[in-house]
N, C-alpha and C positions, 0 to 999 in steps of 0.2 A: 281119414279113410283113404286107401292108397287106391289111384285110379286104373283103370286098366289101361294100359295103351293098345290103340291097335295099328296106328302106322303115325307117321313122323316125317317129315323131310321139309325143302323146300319149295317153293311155288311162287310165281310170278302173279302180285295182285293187280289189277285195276282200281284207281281211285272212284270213290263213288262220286264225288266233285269236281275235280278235275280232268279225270281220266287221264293221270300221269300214272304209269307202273313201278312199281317198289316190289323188290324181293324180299321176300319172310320165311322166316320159317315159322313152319306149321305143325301142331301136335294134336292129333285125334286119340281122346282119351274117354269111355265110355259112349258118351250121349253129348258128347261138346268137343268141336275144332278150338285150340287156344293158338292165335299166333303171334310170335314174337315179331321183334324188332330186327336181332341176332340171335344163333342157336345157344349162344348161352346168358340171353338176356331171361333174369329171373320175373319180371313181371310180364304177362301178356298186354298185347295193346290192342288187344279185342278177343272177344268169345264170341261163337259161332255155336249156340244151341240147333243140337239135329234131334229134333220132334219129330214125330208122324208129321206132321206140315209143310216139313224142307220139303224140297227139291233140287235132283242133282239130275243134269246132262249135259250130254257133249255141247259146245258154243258153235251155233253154225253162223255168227256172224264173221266178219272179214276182220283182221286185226293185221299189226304187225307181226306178234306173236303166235308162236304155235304149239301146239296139244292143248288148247282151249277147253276148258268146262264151266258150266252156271252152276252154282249154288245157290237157292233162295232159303232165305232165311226170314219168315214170318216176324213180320215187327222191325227189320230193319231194311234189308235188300237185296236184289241178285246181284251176286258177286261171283266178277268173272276172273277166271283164276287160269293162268298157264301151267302147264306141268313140264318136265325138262322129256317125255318122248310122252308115243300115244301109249307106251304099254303102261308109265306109269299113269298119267292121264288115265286110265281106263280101269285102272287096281284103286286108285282114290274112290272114282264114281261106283266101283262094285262095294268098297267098303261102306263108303257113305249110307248106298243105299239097302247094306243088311239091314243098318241099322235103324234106317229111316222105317221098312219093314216090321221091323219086331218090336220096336219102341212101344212097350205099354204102359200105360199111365195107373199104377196102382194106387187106392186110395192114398194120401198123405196127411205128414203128422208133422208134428216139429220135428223129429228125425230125423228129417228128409231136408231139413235146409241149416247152414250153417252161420249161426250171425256175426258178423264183421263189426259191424260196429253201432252205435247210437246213433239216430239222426235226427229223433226228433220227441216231442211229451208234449202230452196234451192231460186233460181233465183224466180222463178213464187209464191209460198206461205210454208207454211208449213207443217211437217206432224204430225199427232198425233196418239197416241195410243187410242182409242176408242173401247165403247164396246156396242154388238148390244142389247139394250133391251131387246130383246123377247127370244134370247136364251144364253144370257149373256158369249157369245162368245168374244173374243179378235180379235180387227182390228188392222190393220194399213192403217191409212183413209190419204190417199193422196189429198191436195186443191191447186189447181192452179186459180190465176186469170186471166177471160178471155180477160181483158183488156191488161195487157202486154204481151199477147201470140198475140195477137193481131198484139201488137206495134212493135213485135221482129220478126213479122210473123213465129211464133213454130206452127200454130194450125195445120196448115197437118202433123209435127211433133209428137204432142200429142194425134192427131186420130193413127197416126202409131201403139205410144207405149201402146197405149189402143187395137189394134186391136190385136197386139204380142201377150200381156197379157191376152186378150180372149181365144188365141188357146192356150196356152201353159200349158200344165200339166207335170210338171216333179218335181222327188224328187230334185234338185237343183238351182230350178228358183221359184222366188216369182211368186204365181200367183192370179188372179184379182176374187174377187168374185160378186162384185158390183161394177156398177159407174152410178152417176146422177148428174145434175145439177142443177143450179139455175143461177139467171139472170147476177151474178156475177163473178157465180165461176163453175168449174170443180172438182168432186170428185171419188176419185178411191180407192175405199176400197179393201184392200190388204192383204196377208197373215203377220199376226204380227212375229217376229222373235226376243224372249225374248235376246237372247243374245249380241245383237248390233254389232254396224259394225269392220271388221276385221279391221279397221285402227284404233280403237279408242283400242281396242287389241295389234296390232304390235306396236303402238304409247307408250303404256303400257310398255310390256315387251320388246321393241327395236329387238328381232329377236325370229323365230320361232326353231326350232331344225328340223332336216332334215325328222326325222319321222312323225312331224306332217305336214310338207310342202310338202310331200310325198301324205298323204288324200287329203290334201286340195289343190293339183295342178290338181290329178284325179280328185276331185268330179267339178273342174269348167272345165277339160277337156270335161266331158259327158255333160257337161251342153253349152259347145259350139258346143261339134260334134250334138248336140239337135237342136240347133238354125241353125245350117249350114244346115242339111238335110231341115229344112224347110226354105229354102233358104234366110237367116237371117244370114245380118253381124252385132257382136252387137257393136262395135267402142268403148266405153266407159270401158272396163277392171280396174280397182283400187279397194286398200282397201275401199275405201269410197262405194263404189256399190256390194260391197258382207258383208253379214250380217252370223254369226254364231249361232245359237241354241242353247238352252240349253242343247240339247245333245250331241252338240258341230258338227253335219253336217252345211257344206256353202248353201247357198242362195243367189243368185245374184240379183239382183233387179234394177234400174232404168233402163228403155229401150228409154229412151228419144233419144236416137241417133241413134237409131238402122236404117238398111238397109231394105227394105224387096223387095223381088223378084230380087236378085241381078245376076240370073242366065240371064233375060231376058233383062239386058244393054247389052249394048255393049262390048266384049269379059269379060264379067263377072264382069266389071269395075263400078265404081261410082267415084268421084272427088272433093265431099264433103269435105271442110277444117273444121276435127270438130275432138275432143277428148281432152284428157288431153297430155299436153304438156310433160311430163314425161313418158306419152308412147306411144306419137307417132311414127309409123314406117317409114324408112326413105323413102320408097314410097308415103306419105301421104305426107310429107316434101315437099318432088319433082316436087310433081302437078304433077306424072305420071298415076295418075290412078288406083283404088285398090280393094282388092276383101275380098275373106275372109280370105286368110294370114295374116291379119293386127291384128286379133283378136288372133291368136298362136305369134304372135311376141310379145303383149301386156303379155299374159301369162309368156313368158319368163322374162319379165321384173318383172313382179309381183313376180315369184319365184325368182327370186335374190333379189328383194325387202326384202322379207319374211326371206330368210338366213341371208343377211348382215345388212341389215336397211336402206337403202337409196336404187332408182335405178341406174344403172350404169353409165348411162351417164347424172347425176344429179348435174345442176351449179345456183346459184340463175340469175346468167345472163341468159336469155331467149335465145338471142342469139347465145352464146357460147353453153347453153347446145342444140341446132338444129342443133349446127356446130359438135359437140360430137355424136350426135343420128345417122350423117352422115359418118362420118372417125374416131372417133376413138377406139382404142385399148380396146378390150372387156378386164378388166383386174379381177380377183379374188383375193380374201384377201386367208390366209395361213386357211385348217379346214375344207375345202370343198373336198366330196367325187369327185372322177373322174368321177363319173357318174351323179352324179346334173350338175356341171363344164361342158361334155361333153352335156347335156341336155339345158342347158342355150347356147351356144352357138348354138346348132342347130336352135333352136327357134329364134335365134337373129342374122342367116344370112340376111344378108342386100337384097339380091335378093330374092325377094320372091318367085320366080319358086323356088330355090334351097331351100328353107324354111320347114322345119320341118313342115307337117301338108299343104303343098301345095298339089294343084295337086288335082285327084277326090278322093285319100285312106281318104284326109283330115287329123282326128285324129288316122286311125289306125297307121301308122309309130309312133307317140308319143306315142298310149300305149303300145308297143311292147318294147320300151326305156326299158332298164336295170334299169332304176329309178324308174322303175313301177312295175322290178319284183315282190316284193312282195304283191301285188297287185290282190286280183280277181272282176274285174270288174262287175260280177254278183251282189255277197256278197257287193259289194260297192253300186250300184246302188238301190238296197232295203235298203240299209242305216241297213246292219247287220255286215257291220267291222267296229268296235269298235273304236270309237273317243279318239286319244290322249291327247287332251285338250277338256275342257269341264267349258264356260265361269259361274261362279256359279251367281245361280238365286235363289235368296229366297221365292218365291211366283209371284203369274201372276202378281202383282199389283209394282213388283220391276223392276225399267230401269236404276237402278245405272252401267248398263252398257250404257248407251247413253251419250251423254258428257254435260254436267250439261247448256253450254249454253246454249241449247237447252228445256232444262227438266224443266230449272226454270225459259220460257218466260209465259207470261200470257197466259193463253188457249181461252182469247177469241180473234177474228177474227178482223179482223183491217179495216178500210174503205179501199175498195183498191183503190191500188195509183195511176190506169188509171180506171175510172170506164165503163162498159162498158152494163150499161145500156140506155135501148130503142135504141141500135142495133141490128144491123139482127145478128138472131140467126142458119141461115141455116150455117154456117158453121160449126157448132155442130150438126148438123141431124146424129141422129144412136149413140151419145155418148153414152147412157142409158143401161146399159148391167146389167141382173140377172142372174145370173148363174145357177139356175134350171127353169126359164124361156126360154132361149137358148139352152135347152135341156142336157145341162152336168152336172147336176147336180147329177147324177150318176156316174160320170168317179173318178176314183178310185185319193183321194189327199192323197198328203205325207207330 
């Protein structure tokens, strides 16, 4: 579909990290700023979605540069841009802001976004990286078939993970901007996350150093003390459901398992036999009943994961490792500080009262841990302490971080394998979610 353009030229950027200025050129076409590298470099090296949300005005702060303008752009940043006078500095902010004006968000369909490529399969279908026509934005477009949700009864499962993903706005958690349907299928368009998932990373480099598993325990810390205030156990913890950026912050993403209103069972309990085998806690094991310590005990495992390469109580016997998850010997390789060591252990007391992160404090006991010292929780949560790793992305259009089975299946859609048409469709009533429909279309994303 051929875009419309409505102005073009060049413009002097500010880095968002360094605040060294680089000249680009710039293309406004529709509902998205694309700008290049050079005026005849074919790939953009950023897209600038202009929603009802932007914001464009004049920069009254002092620079070297002149004919200054902000543009904010919801979910990444204000970006200070010079123009070469003020007339046209002032013909950009008039354009910008028609459209920032008249942008309406009409119902969407798959129509409405174009998919690029594969990124990833799970049980129910696939997901892809997709991009939305109208303001040539980056998705990640979640498709489950409603026929095996059906057959496996997940569908009060998959209203759950869609209702999560409604409320949830945090700099740590993938969140939901759309979803709709069709007579086949379920669709959850998602925040895209160029860097790919931390397992196809740790898989890579076999272990992390204690400084980066230091960001990366905090940033899924706040991101569970997040989901526990709103009374959400999320059960599912592994590298495969946290995804890294390219600015190298985590994102946790599938909520397919999650808990919600786990305060209002029965002593705060649920009995659900679900997660990954590798980390489940031995309460869950036991059939005694479990709460939200399940999700700080999963964490602990995940950081030893992250240090050594493997998790601790890891046997290809299934049974042997359930019989290890319950008695044995928490043990550490030679190399690790006494305070990760001291950290992983806490996490991975077996009684969960007695568990690191029990109790009503939850996550504050964990981030008070000596392992967190260095650590300011503030600066971390606005995502302004400084990533130690940072997976490299050559342009939006690169997923050479997703793992190639996935990247190189066919993009088109497969007849699914329980079809479930000309059934009742009420048990999908309310899937359909717009995000400035729903009225948050203003809440500030990261």
């Amino acid at each position: 579909m051929q875009q419309k353009q409505i102005k073009s030229g060049f413009l002097t950027k500010q880095g968002g990290r360094w605040k060294t200025w680089h000249k680009r050129y710039f293309v406004f076409q529709d509902k998205a700023i694309l700008y290049f590298k050079k005026q005849k470099s074919r790939s953009p090296i950023g897209v600038l979605p202009i929603t009802k949300s932007a914001k464009v005005s004049i920069a009254n702060v002092k620079t070297k540069k002149k004919h200054c303008f902000n543009l904010e752009i919801p979910g990444q940043r204000i970006y200070l841009l010079s123009a070469c006078s003020d007339e046209d500095r002032d013909d950009w902010i008039q354009k910008i802001s028609v459209v920032i004006k008249s942008e309406v968000h009409d119902k969407v369909s798959m129509k409405d976004f174009k998919k690029v490529r594969v990124i990833g399969r799970g049980t129910f279908g696939k997901v892809y990286l997709v991009q939305k026509i109208s303001n040539q934005q980056f998705y990640a477009m979640k498709a489950l078939q409603k026929g095996k949700l059906a057959e496996t009864q997940q569908i009060e499962q998959t209203m759950s993970e869609r209702n999560v993903l409604m409320r949830t706005t945090h700099p740590f958690l993938v969140s939901l901007h759309y979803s709709f349907q069709t007579e086949e299928r379920l669709y959850m368009i998602l925040d895209y996350v160029d860097g790919g998932e931390l397992f196809f990373h740790l898989k890579k480099l076999g272990t992390f150093s204690e400084d980066v598993v230091r960001i990366y325990a905090a940033e899924i810390t706040l991101a569970l003390e997040h989901l526990h205030k709103m009374d959400i156990v999320y059960r599912d913890l592994k590298p495969e459901n946290i995804l890294i950026g390219s600015d190298g912050h985590l994102r946790i993403t599938d909520f397919g398992l999650v808990k919600m209103n786990i305060s209002k069972r029965k002593d705060g309990k649920t009995n659900t036999f679900c997660g990954t085998p590798e980390y489940l806690a031995p309460e869950v094991l036991k059939d005694e009943g479990y709460g939200k310590p399940v999700d700080w005990w999963s964490l602990g495992i995940l950081i030893y994961e992250m240090l050594v390469g493997l998790p601790p109580f890891y046997s290809e016997n299934l049974n042997l490792m359930y019989q290890k998850i319950l008695t044995a010997t928490l043990k550490f390789p030679p190399g690790l500080s006494s305070s990760a060591r001291n950290l992983i252990s806490g996490l991975l007391i077996r009684d969960p009262v007695k568990r690191y992160g029990s109790g009503k404090e939850d996550s504050e006991m964990i981030k008070k841990h000596q392992f967190f010292e260095k650590i300011d929780w503030e600066k971390l949560f606005s995502k302004q302490t400084s990533a130690p790793f940072k997976p490299k992305v050559k342009n939006v259009y690169d997923t050479s971080n997703f793992d190639r089975e996935f990247t190189q299946e066919n993009i088109q859609e497969s007849v699914p394998e329980i079809s479930y048409m000309g059934r009742d469709n009420n048990a999908f009533k309310g899937f359909t979610f717009e995000e400035d429909v729903a009225g948050i279309g203003g809440l500030k994303k990261f």
